[in-house]
FIMARLUM-925821 format. One record per residue (C-alpha): residue in one letter; x, y, z. Coordinates in steps of 0.25 Angstrom, whole numbers. Layout:
<rs>
  res      X      Y      Z
    A      X      Y      Z
...
</rs>
This chain:
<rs>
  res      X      Y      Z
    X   -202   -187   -196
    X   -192   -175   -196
    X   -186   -180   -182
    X   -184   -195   -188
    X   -178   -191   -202
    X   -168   -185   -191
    X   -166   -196   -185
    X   -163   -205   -199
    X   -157   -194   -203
    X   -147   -193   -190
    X   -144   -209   -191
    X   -142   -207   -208
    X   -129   -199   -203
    X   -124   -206   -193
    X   -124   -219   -202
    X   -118   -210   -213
    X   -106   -206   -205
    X   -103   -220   -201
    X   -103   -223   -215
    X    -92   -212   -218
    X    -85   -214   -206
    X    -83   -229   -210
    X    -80   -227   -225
    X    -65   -226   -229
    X    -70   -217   -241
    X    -82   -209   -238
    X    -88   -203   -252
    X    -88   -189   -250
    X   -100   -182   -259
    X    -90   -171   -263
    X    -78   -179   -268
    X    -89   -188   -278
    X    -98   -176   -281
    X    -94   -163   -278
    X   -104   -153   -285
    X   -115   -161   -280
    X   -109   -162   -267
    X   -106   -146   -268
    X   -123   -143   -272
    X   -126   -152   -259
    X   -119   -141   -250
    X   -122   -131   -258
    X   -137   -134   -259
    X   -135   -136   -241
    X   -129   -122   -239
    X   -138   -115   -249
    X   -151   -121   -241
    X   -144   -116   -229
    X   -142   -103   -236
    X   -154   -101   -239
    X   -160    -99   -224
    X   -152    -86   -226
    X   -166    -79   -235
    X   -176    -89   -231
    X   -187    -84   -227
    X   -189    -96   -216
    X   -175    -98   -212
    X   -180   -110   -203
    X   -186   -118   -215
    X   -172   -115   -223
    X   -165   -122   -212
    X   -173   -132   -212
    X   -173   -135   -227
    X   -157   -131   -227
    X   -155   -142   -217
    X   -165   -152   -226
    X   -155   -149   -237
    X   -144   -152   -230
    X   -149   -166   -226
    X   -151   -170   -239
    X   -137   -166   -243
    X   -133   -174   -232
    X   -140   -185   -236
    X   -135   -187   -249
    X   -120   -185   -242
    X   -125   -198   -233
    X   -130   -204   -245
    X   -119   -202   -253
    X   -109   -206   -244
    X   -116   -219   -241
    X   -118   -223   -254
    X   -102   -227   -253
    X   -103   -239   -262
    X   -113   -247   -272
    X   -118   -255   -260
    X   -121   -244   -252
    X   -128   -235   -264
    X   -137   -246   -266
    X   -142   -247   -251
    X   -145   -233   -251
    X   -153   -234   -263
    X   -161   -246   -259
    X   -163   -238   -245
    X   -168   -227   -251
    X   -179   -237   -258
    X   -182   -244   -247
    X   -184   -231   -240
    X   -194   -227   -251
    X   -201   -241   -248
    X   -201   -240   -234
    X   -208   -225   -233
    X   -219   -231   -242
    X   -220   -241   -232
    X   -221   -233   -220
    X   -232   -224   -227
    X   -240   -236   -231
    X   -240   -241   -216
    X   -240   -229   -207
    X   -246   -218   -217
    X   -240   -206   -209
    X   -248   -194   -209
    X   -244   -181   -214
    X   -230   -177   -211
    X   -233   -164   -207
    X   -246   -158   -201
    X   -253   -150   -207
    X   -249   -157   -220
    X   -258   -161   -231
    X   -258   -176   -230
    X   -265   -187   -239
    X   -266   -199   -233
    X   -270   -205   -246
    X   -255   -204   -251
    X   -242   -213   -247
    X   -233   -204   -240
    X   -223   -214   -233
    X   -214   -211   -223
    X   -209   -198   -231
    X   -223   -190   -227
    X   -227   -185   -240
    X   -234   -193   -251
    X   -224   -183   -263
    X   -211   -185   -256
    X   -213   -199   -254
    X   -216   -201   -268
    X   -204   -193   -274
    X   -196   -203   -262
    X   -201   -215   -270
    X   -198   -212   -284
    X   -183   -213   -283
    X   -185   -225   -273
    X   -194   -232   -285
    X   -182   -228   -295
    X   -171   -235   -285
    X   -180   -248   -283
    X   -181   -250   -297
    X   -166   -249   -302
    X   -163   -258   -288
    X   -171   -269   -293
    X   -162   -270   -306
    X   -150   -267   -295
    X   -153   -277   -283
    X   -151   -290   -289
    X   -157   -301   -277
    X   -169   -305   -276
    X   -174   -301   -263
    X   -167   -288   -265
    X   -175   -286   -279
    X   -190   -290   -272
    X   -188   -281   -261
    X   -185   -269   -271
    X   -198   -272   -279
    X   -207   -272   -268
    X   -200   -260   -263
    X   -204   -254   -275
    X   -216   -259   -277
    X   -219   -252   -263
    X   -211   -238   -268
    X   -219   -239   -281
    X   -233   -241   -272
    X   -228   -228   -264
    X   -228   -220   -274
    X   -241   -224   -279
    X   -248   -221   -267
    X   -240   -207   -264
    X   -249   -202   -276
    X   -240   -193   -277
    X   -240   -187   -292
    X   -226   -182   -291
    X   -221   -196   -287
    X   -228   -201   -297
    X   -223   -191   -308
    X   -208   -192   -302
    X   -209   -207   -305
    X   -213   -207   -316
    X   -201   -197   -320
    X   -193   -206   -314
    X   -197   -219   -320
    X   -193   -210   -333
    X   -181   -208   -331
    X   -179   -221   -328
    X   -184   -227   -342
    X   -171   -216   -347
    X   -161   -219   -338
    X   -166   -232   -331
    X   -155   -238   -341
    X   -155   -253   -341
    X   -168   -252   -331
    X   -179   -245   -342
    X   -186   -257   -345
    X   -189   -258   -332
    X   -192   -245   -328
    X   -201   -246   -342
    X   -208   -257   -336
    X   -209   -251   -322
    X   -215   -238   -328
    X   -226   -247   -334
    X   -228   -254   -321
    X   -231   -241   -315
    X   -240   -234   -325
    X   -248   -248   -324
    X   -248   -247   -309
    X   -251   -234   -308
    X   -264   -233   -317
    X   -267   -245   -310
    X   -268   -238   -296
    X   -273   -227   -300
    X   -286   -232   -309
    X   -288   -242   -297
    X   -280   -242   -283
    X   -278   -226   -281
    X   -289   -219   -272
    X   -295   -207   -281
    X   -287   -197   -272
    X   -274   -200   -277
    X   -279   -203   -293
    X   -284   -190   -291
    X   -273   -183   -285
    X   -265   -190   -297
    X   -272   -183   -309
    X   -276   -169   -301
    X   -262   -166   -303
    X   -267   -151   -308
    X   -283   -148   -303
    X   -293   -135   -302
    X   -296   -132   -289
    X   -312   -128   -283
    X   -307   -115   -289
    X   -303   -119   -302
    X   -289   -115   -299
    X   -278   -123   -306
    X   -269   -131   -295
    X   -262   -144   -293
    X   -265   -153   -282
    X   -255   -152   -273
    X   -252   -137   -275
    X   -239   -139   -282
    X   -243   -127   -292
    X   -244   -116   -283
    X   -230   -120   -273
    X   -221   -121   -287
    X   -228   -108   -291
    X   -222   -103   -276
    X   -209   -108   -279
    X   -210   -101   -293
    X   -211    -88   -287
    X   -201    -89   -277
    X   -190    -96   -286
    X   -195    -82   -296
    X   -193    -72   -283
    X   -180    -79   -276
    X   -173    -88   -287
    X   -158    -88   -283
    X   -159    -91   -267
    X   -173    -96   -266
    X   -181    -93   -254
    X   -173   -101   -244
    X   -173   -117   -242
    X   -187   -121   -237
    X   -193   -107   -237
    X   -203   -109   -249
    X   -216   -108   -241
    X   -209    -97   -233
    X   -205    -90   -244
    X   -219    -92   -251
    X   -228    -88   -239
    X   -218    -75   -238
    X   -219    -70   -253
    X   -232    -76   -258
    X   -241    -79   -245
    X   -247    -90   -239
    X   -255    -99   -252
    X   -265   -107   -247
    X   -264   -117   -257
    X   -249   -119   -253
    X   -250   -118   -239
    X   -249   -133   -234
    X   -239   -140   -227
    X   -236   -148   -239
    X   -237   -137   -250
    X   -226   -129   -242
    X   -217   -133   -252
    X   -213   -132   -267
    X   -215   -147   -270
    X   -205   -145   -281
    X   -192   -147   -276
    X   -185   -139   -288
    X   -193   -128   -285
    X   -191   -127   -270
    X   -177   -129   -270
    X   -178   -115   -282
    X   -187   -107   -273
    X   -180   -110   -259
    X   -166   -111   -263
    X   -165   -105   -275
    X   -156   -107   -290
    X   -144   -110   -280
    X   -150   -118   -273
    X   -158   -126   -285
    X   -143   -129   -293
    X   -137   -133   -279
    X   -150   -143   -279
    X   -150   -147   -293
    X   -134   -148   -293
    X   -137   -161   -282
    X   -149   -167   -290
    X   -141   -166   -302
    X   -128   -171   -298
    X   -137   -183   -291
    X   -143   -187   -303
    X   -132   -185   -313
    X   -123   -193   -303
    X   -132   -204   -305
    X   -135   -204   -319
    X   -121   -204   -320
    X   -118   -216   -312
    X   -131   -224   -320
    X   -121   -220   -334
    X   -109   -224   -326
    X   -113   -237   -320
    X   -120   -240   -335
    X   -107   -238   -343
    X    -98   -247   -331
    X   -110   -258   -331
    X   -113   -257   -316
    X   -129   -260   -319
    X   -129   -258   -303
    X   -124   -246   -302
    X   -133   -243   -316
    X   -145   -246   -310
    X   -142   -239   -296
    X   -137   -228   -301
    X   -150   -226   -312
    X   -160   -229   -302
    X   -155   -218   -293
    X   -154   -209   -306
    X   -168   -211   -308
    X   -174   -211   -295
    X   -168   -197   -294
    X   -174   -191   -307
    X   -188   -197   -300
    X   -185   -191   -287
    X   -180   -177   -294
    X   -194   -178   -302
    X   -203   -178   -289
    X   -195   -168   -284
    X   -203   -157   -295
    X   -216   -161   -283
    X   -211   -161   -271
    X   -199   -154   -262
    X   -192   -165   -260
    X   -176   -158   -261
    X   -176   -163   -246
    X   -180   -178   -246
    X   -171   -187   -242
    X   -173   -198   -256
    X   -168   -185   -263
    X   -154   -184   -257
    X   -153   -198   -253
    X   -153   -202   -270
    X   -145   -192   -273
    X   -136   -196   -263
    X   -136   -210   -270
    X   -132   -203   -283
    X   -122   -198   -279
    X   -117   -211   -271
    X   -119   -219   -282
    X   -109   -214   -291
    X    -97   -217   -284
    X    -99   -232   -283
    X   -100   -237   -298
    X    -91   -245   -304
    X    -84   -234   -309
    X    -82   -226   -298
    X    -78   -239   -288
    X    -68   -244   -297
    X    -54   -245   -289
    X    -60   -241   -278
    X    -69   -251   -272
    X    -73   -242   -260
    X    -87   -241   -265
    X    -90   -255   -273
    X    -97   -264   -263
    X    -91   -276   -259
    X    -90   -285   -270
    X    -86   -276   -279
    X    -99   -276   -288
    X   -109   -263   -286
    X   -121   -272   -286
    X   -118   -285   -279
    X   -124   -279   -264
    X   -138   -283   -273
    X   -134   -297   -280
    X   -141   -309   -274
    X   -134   -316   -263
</rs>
């Protein structure tokens, strides 16, 4: 898998450096948002730093470089979100994309991604390789669909979307993920406050699911995952208090070492190591899967420490100020497009910042790529195209890539 996300990876870059070398007027991340644009570096060279007191140099490299190509990848997103017509193709590509790894998973049902890892094949867990990951992929993907079916306004366009999410929404079911299923329901909160002109709908679609999802569950589901649904905290033969899936005793990890090493942290990717070399081997930690913090506020604390976890936060927050920004903007020049764009992208963003408290997912490419939209979106409003015309679509009018011919 690693050798094929190269691959994408290597023809991403090639097709993003056509796309600057044939734009007159390249955006340029630090000209439109300098101090997220600073905190991107910044958060790069402080990962690289870290291999300097890692234990495992190796695995900081590694996790250095990791950080890297996501910083890269809200650059190429950014940079090719260079009008309202192009912003909107990268969002309805990011659903898709949401779409199509549920498909693959529902087809092929890959095995487990890495051997030796604990796998159930019981759970959905797409093309991404890991039931939580894919659910935390999904919720942002569900909260795009849903404001681009107020968006695109034709009808094919409009019935497409709908079974897309009716596939997204089935995804999520059947990852039986907890988290995904606590991030969306943060999400679809957010959205009944700052869905705007959309909370009726989101209201509805909160009663749709609820209905849905009792439904399942009293009748559909296997008894595996209604009881991995409600064994969120069990005893074990012993009696000893733990969660399911060992969360408990990984935060308490992180904990100890934030406690012992809080400025620097331990070094990017060195959690295990640094756990294994301080507290020794756990047993009841000491999978594959479980040799990480499955928070990623946590782990970005414990292995790059206070520094590191402002250069973080200064990103996420710019992000999603950005974009709550652009909603209020668009509202107050009546650009309902740009409105609901702009709102969905908020939203799927507070979901997606919501699973992130149950998985390490500060590397996963949804994360940067919808940050990257954020950030692209907020130089194509009304506003800021005004006189300029260089990022308008042809036609002059941000929505009419989507009217019916």
């Amino acid at each position: 898998m690693n050798g094929k996300l190269k691959v994408v990876g290597c023809i991403v870059a090639v097709a993003w450096l056509a796309v600057v070398w044939r734009s007159d007027h390249p955006r340029v991340l630090w000209r439109e948002h300098r101090l997220v644009a600073v905190a991107t570096v910044g958060l790069v060279m402080w990962s690289l730093s870290s291999t300097l007191w890692a234990t495992d140099r190796g695995s900081a490299l590694a996790s250095a470089g990791r950080v890297a190509m996501g910083a890269a990848l809200l650059v190429v997103v950014f940079t090719g979100g260079r009008d309202r017509r192009a912003v909107l193709t990268l969002t309805l590509a990011f659903v898709a994309g949401g779409a199509l790894t549920v498909a693959f998973g529902l087809i092929f049902k890959p095995g487990p991604p890495v051997v030796g890892a604990v796998f159930d094949p019981t759970r959905l867990s797409g093309g991404v390789g890991d039931p939580n990951d894919l659910a935390a992929a999904l919720v942002p993907a569900i909260a795009l669909g849903l404001f681009g079916l107020s968006y695109v306004r034709n009808r094919q366009g409009r019935v497409a979307l709908a079974a897309i999410l009716v596939a997204l929404l089935t995804g999520m079911l059947l990852t039986q993920s907890r988290g995904g299923l606590a991030a969306t329901a943060v999400m679809l909160g957010a959205g009944l406050v700052l869905g705007g002109r959309l909370r009726g709908r989101i209201a509805a679609l909160c009663g749709v699911l609820v209905l849905i999802g009792v439904f399942y569950y009293a009748f559909l589901a296997p008894t595996e995952s209604v009881d991995r649904l409600v064994s969120v905290v069990h005893s074990d033969a012993s009696g000893r208090r733990s969660d399911a899936s060992n969360r408990f005793p990984l935060w308490a990890h992180a904990a100890r070492l934030i406690a012992q090493q809080p400025i620097a942290g331990v070094g990017a990717g060195n959690y295990r190591a640094a756990v294994e070399q301080r507290f020794g081997r756990d047993p009841a930690t000491d999978a594959v899967h479980q040799r990480i913090v499955h928070n990623s506020y946590l782990e970005i604390q414990a292995e790059l420490g206070i520094v590191g976890m402002l250069l973080f936060l200064t990103v996420v927050g710019g992000a999603v100020a950005t974009a709550f920004r652009s909603a209020q903007g668009a509202a107050t020049d009546g650009d309902r497009d740009g409105e609901l764009l702009a709102r969905g992208i908020l939203i799927g963003l507070i979901g997606l910042l919501a699973a992130q408290l149950f998985l390490s997912g500060e590397y996963q490419v949804q994360f940067w790529w919808l940050m990257g939209l954020s950030l692209a979106l907020a130089g194509t409003g009304v506003r800021a195209t005004s006189g300029s015309g260089d990022r308008l679509p042809a036609g002059g009018r941000p929505g009419l890539p989507c009217d019916a011919s």
